[in-house]
C-alpha positions in Angstrom: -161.8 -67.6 69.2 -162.4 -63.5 69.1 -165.6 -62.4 67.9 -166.1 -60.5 64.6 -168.7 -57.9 65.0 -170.4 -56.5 61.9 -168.8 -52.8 62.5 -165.4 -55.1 61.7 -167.0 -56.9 58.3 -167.8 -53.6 57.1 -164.4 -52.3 57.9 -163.1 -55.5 55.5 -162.3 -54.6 52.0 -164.9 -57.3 50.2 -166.0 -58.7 46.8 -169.3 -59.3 45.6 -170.6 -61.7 42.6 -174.1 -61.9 42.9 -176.3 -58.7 43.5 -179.2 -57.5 40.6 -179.5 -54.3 39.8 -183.3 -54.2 40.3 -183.5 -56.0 43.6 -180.8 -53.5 45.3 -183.2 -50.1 45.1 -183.3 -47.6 48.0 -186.9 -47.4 49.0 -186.7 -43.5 49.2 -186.0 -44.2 45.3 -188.7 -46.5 44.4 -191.0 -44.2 46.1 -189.8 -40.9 44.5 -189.5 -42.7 41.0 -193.1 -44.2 41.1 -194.4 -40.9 42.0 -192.6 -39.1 39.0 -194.6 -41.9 36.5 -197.8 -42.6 38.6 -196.8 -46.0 39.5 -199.1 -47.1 42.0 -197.3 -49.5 45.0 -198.1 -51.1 47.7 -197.9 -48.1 49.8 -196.5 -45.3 50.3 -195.0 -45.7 53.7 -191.0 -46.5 53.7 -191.1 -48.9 56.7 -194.7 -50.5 55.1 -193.2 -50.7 51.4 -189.8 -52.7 52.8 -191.9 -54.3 54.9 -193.6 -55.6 51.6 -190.7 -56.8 49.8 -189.1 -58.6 52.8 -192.8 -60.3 52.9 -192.6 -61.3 49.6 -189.0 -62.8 50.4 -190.0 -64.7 53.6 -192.8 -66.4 52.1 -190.4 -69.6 51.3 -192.1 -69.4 47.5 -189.3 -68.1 44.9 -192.6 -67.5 42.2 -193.9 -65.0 45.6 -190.3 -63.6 45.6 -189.9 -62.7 42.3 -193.5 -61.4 41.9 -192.1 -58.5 44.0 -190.1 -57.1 41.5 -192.9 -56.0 39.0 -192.7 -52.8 41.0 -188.9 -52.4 40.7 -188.9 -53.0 37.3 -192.0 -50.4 36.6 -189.5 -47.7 38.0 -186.4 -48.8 35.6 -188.1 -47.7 32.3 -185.9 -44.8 31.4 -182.3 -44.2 30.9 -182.3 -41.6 33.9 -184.0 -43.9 36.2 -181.5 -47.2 35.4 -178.2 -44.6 35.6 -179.7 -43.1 39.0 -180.0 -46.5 40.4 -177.0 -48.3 38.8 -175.1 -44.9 40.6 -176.9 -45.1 43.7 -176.3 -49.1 43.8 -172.5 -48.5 43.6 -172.4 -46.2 46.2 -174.1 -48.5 48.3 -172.2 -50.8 47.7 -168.9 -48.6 48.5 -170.1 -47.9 51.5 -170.4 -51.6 52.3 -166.5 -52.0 52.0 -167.1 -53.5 48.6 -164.0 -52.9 46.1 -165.3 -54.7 43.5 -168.7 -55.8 42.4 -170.5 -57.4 39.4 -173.8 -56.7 39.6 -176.6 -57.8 37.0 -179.9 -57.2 35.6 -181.9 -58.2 32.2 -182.1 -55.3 29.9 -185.2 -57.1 28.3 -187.5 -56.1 31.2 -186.6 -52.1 31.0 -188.4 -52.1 27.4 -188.7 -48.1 28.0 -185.2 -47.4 28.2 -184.8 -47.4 24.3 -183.5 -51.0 23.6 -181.3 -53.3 25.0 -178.4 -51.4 24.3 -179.4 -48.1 25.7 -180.6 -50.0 29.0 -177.2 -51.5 29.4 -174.8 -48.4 28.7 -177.2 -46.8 31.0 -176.2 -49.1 34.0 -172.5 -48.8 32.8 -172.7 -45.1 32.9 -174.1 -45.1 36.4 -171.4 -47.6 37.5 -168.7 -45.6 36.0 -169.7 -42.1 37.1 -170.2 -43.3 41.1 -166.2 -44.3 40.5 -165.7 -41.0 38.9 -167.3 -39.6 42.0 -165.2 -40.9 44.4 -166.6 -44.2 45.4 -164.0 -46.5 46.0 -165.3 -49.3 44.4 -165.3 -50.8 40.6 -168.5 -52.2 39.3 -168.9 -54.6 36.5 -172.1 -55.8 34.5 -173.5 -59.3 33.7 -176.1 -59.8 31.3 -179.1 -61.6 32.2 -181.6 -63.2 29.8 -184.7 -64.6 31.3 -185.3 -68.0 30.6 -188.6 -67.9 30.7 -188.4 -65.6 27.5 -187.8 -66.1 24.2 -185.1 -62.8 23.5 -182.5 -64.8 24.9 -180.4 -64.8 21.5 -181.0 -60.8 21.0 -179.5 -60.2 24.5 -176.4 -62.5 24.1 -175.8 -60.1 21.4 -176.3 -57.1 23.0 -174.3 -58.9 25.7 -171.3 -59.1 23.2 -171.7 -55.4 21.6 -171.2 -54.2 25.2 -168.6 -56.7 26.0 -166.5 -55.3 23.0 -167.1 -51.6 23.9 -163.7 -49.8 25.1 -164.8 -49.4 28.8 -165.3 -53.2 29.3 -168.2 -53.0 31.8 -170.1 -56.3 30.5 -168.3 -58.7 31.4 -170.2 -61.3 31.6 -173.4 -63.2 30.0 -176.1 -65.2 32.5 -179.7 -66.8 32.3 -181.8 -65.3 35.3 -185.9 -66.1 36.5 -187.8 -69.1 37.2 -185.6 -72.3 36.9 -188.4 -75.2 37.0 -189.1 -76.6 33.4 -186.8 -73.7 32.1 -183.7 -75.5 31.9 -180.2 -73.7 30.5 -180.4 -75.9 27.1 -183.1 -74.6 26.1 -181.0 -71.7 25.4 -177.9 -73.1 23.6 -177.8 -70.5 20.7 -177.5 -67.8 23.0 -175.1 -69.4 25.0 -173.3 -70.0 22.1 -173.4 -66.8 20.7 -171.8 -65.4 24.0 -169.1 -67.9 24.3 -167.9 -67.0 20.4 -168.2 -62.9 21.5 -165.7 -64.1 24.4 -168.2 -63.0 26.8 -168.0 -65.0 30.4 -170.9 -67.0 31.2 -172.5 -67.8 34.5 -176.0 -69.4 35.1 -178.5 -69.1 37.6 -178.9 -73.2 38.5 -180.2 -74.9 41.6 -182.5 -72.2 43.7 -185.1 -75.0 42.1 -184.7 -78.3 42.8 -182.3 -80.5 42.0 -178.9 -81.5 40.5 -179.6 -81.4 37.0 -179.6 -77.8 36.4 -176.8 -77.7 37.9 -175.2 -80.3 36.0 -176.9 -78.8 32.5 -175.4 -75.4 33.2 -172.3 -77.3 33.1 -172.3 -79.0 29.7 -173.6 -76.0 28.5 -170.3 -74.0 29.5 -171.0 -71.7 32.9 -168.2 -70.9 34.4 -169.7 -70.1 37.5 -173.0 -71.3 39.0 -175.1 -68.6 40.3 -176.1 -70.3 43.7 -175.6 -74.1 43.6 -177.0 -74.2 46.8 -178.5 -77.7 46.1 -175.4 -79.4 45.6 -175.7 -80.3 48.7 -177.7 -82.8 47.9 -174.7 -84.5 46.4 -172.9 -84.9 49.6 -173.1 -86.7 53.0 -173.0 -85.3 55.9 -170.6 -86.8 57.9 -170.5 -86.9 61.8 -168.2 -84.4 62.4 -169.6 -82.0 60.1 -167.7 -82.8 57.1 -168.9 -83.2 53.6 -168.5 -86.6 51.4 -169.1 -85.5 47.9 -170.6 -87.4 45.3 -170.0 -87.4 41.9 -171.4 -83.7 40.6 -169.7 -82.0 43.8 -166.3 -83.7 43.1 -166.1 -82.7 39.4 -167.4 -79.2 40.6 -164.5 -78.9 43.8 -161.9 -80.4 40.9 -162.4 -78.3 38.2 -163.0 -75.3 40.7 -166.1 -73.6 39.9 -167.6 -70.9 41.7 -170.6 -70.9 43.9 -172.3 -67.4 43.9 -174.2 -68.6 47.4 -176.5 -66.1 48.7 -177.4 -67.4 52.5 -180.7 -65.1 52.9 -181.8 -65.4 49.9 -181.5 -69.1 49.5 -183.5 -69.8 53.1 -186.2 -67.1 52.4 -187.3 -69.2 49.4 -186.7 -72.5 50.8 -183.7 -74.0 49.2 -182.1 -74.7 52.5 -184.6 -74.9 56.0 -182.2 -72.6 58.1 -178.8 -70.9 57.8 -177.8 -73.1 60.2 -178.3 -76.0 57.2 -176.7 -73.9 55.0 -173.6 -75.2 53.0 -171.4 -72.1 52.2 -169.0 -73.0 55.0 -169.0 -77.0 54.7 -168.3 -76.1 51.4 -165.6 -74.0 51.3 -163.8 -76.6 54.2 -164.5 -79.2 51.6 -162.1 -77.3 48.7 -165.3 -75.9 46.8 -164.9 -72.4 45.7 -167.9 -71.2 47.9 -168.6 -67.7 47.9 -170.8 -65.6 49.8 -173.2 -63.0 47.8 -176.2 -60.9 48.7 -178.3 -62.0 45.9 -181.6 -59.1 46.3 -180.5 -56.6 49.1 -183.9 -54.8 49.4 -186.0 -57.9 49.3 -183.7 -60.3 51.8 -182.8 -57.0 53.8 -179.3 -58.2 53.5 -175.9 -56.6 53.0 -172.7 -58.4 52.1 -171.5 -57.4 55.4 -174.6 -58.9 57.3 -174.3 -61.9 56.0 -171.2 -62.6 56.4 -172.1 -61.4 60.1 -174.8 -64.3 60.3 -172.3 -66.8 58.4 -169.8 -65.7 61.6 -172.4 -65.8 64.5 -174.2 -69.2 63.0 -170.6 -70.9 62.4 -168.5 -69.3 64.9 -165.9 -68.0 61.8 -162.7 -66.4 62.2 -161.5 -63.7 60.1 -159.3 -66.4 58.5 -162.2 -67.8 57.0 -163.5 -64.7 55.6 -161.0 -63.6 54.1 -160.9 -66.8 52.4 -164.5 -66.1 50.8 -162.9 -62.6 49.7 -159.8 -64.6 48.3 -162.7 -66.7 46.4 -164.7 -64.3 45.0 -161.7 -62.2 43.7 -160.3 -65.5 41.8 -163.8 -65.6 40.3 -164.0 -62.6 39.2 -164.8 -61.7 35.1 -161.8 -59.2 35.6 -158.4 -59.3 34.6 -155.6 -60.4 36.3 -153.9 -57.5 36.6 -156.7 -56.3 38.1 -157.5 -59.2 40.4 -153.6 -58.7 41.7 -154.1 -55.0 43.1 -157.1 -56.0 44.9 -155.7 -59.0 46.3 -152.9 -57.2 47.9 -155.3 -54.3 49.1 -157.7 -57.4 50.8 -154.4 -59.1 52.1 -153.4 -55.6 54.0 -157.2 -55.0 55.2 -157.2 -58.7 56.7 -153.5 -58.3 58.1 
């Protein structure tokens, strides 16, 4: 089998499901941002201050992880600050080989923007004017509530005043933040309220042990499941590498739902022991509709491109198999079909 190097995989066109908007900063930004409001970090340095996040992300603790981002977040309080980085995210992402994105965030944590609203057409703004300025890309918003909150209902509806704007940026609402004892029905009038505002919905489920958050954002209408990682623990391995799927994996390969896996990410907070362990590509040879996503890019240290690069050097992949992950992601998608159609060709020519 040839090798695929990473300078290839970043030549690929690509789509991406699962990226937030306040774990993707450029560390020059945080730094320059916290200066401008006197938010005090961990340092100073660049190489110290990454060094930070990634330490936070290694530490195999999700509650560690995500204690990280009170710094991100204390630099997203104003409308200029989330339009800089939803821009400069875009860009990044662009420059990636990413064609099409949908990147989230919660619009309850930037409290300073001016509302959930103004927090959420600031992101869309930035999206829309890195297109404008030439990044070939288009980036689409999802919603996050956290479910450790209790705004969950006023940001489905926030979710739906943005879904119904003329630009059609939101596409999609989500429950994001600690999973444990914070299951998705604990949230059904939100939910509901996005599924009457015909908003998508996909849930974070299964970064936390075990099935049943998987199998409760379900019955409670996700379309997607942001990671699912731990369905594995519905299947056998088998000998030769193949997957026997129980019950919750079959009904999730037959009814095709999306995994929004994030490799890193899901072994830096010890949902899986190694990438070598993890299931995106006994998945996907199984007939689940695995993709591959970067999940925090600052904190895991991640691009789409390197990990797909790991997937490829830890499973010896060909581009055949790749572009499969592409294929899955674009089918996914909150976008229309139209729109699905012109980048399928485009990914079809890039992986002829």
């Amino acid at each position: 089998m040839t090798a695929v190097d990473l300078k290839q995989i970043r030549a690929l066109l690509k789509v991406l499901l699962h990226d937030h908007l306040d774990g993707g900063l450029r560390p020059s930004t945080i730094l320059e941002l916290a200066d401008g409001i006197g938010h005090v970090l961990p340092s100073t340095d660049p190489s110290e201050l990454v060094a930070y996040f990634r330490k936070g992300a290694d530490s195999g603790d999700l509650m560690m992880y995500l204690d990280t981002f009170q710094h991100t977040i204390a630099v997203l309080q104003t409308v200029e600050s989330l339009h800089r980085v939803a821009f400069e995210a875009a860009q990044d992402l662009a420059a990636d080989g990413i064609v099409y994105a949908e990147v989230r965030f919660a619009p309850e944590l930037h409290g300073g923007a001016g509302g959930l609203d103004a927090a959420i057409e600031a992101v869309c703004g930035g999206f829309a004017d890195a297109t404008a300025a030439g990044a070939d890309i288009v980036v689409n918003l999802i919603v996050c509530a956290m479910r450790t909150g209790t705004r969950s209902v006023e940001v489905a509806e926030a979710a739906v005043r943005g879904r119904a704007k003329p630009d059609g940026r939101v596409v999609a609402f989500d429950l994001a933040g600690a999973e444990t004892g914070f299951p998705p029905s604990d949230h059904i009038d939100a939910l509901g309220i996005a599924k009457r505002g015909l908003t998508h919905l996909t849930i974070h489920a299964s970064e936390a042990p075990g099935l049943e958050l998987i199998a409760d954002a379900l019955h409670q209408g996700a379309q997607r499941i942001g990671h699912g990682v731990r369905l594995i623990e519905d299947c056998q391995r088998l000998d030769d590498g193949a997957l026997q799927l129980g019950p919750l994996a079959t009904y999730v390969r037959d009814r095709e739902i999306p995994l929004e896996l994030c490799p890193s990410c899901n072994v830096q907070i010890g949902a899986v022991p190694t990438l070598a362990d993890h299931p995106a590509v006994p998945f996907l040879r199984a007939g689940i509709q695995a993709t591959v996503n970067t999940d925090n890019r600052l904190m895991s240290g991640v691009s789409l491109s390197s990990e797909l690069a790991a997937l490829v050097e830890t499973f010896d992949l060909d581009l055949a198999t790749l572009k499969q992950f592409q294929l899955n992601a674009l089918a996914a998608s909150f976008q229309s079909p139209q729109s699905k159609t012109v980048i399928q060709n485009r990914i079809q020519l890039a992986f002829a």
